[in-house]
C-alpha positions as CSV (number, residue, x, y, z in Angstrom):
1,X,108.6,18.8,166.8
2,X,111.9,19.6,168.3
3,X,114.5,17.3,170.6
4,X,113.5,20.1,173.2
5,X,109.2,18.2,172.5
6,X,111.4,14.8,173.3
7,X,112.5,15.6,176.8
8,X,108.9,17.4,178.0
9,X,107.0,14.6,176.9
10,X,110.0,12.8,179.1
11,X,109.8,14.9,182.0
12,X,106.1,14.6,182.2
13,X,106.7,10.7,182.3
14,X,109.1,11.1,185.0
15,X,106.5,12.9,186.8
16,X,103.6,9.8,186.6
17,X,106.4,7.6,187.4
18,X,106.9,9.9,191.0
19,X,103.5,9.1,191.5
20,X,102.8,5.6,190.2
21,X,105.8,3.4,190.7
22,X,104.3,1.2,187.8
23,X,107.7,1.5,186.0
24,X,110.0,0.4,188.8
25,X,107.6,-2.6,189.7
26,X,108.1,-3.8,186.5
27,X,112.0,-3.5,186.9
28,X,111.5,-5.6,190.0
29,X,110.3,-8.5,187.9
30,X,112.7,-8.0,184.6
31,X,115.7,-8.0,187.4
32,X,113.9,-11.6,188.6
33,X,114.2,-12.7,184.8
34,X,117.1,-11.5,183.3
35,X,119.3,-14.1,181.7
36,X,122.4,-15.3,183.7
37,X,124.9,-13.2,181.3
38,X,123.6,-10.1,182.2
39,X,125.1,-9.3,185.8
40,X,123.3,-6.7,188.0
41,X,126.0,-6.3,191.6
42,X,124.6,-4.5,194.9
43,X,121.8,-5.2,196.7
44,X,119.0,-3.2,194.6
45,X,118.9,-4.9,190.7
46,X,115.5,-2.8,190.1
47,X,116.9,0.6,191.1
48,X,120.2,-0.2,188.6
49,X,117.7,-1.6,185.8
50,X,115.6,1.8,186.7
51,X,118.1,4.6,186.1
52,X,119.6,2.5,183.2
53,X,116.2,2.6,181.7
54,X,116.0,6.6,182.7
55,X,119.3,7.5,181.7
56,X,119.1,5.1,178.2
57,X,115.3,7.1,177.4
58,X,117.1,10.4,178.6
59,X,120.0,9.7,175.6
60,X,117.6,9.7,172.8
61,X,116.7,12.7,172.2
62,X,120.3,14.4,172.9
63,X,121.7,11.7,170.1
64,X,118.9,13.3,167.8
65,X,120.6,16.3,168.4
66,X,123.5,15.4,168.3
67,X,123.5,13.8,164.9
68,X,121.3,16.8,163.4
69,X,123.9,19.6,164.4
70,X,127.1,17.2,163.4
71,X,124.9,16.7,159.7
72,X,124.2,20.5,159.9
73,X,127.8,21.3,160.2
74,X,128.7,18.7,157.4
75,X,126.5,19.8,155.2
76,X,124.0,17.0,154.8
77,X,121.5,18.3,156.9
78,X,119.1,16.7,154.1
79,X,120.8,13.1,153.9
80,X,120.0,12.6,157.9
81,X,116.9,14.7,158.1
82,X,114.6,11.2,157.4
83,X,116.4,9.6,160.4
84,X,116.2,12.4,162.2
85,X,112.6,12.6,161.5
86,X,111.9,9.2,162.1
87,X,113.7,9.1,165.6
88,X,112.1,12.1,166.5
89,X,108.4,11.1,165.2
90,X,109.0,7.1,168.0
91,X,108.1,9.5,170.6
92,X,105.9,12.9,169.2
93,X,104.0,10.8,166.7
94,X,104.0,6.9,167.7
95,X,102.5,4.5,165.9
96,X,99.3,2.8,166.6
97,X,100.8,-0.3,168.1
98,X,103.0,2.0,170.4
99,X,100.1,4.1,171.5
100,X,99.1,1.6,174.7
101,X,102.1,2.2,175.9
102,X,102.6,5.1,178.2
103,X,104.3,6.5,181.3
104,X,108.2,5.2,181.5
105,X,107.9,1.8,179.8
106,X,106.4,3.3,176.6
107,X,109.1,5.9,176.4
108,X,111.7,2.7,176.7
109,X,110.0,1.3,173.5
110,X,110.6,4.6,171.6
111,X,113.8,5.1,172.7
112,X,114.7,1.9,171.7
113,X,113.3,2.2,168.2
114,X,115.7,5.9,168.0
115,X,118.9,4.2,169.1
116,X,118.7,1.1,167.0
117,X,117.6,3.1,164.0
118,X,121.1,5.8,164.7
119,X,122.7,2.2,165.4
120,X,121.4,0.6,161.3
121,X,121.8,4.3,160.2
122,X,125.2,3.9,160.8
123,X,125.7,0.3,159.7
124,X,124.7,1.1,156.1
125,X,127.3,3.6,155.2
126,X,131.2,3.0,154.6
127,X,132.4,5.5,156.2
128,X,130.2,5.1,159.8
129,X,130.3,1.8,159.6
130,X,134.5,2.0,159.9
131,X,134.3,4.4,162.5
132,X,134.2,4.9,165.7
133,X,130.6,6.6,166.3
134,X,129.0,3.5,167.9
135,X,130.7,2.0,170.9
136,X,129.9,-1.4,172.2
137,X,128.6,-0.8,175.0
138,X,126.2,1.4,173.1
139,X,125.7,-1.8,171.5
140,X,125.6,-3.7,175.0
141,X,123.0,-1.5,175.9
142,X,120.7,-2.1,173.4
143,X,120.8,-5.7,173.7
144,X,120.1,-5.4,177.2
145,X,116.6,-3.3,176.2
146,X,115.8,-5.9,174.4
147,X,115.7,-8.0,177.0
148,X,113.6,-5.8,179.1
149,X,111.4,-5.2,176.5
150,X,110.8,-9.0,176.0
151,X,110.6,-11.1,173.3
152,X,108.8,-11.2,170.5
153,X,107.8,-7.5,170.5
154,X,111.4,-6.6,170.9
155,X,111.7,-8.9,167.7
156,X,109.0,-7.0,165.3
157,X,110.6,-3.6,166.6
158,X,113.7,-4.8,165.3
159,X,112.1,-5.8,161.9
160,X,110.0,-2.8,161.7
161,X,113.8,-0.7,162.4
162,X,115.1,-3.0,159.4
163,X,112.8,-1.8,157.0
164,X,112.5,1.8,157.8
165,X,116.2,1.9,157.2
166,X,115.9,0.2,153.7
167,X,113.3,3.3,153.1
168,X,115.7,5.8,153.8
169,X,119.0,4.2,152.9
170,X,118.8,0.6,151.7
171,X,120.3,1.4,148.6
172,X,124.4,0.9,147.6
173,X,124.8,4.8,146.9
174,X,123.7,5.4,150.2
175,X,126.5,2.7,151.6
176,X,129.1,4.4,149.1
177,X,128.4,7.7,149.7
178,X,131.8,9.8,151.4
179,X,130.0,11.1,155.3
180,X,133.8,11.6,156.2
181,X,133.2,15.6,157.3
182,X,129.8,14.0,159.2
183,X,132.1,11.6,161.0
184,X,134.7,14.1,161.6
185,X,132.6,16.7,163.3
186,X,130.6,13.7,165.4
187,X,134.7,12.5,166.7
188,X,135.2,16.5,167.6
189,X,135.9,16.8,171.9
190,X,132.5,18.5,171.6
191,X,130.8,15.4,171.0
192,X,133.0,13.3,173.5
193,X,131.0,13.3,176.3
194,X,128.0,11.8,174.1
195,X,130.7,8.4,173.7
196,X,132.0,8.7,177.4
197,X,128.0,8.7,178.8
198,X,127.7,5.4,176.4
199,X,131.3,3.9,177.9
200,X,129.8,4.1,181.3
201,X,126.3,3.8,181.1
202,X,126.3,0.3,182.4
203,X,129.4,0.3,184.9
204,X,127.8,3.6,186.2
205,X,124.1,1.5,187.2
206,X,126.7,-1.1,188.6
207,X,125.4,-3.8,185.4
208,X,127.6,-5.7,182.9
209,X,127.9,-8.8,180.8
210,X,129.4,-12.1,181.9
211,X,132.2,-13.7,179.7
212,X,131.1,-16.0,177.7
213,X,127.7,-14.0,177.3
214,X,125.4,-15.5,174.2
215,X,124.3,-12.3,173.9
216,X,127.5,-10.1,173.2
């Protein structure tokens, strides 16, 4: 299954959603429950939370991409092919526990699980971890599906992300190994409009964090 698989399964959940509304009822209440540091301005929280949560599920399986052709080009197409798997398998082959969850709210689930496993991917590795690849509000916006996902599932997807990246990479050659060429190609111009969608993602749906923030 191919990133291309990703956004039909994606586009057919857009199309429940048209007839449903279950998703953007449940933004309603999340936008009622959201901790004070997370800051939501206009008159329509749900409709912000909404096309974050479109726009966030939308981004995972152009990052796949993304991170396939840059490890193509580097010539460790085989070193990220497990991730790459992994991330894509979240939404063509869920788990079990994931099944129950369909339309828009599943698809959030998965495409938390991709991010925060390209997020660890990068966080075991020298040469990602000094870089640039992963901006904070790429970080900021994972903290803030965790909160619309809810606590404690958020919590055991975290742990489940922690040990599927010891699988693939929890070893010190991994951490040691020289991805300079991966993290060259990734910081190309082609690639810059992946880091400006994350740089904007929140201001864009009119959300950001309050100083002070226990979260970030």
């Amino acid at each position: 299954m191919t990133p291309q698989a990703v956004l039909e399964i994606i586009d057919q959940a857009r199309r429940k959603e048209a007839r449903t509304g279950n998703f953007l009822r449940q933004m309603r209440e999340k936008a009622a429950s959201l901790p004070a540091s997370v800051v939501i301005e206009g008159y329509q929280p749900a409709l912000s939370l909404f096309q974050f949560a479109v726009e966030y599920i939308e981004m995972a399986p152009r990052l796949i991409e993304c991170v396939e052709a840059c490890a193509r080009e580097a010539g460790k197409a085989e070193l990220f092919e497990p991730f790459v798997t992994s991330a894509t398998r979240y939404f063509t082959q869920p788990s079990i526990l994931l099944v129950r969850y369909d339309g828009l709210d599943g698809l959030l689930i998965r495409a938390y699980l991709c991010h925060r496993l390209m997020e660890e991917m990068y966080e075991n590795n020298r040469c990602t971890r000094v870089s640039d690849l992963v901006d904070i509000e790429a970080t900021r916006a994972n903290i803030l599906v965790h909160q619309l996902i809810g606590e404690p599932f958020a919590n055991e997807l975290d742990d489940a992300i922690t040990v599927t990246v010891l699988q693939i990479a929890g070893t010190p050659d991994y951490y040691e190994l020289n991805l300079d060429p991966f993290v060259e190609l990734f910081n190309n111009s082609a690639w810059n409009w992946m880091r400006q969608y994350w740089e904007n993602l929140l201001v864009r749906n009119h959300i950001h964090f309050s100083l002070g923030s226990g979260l970030l």
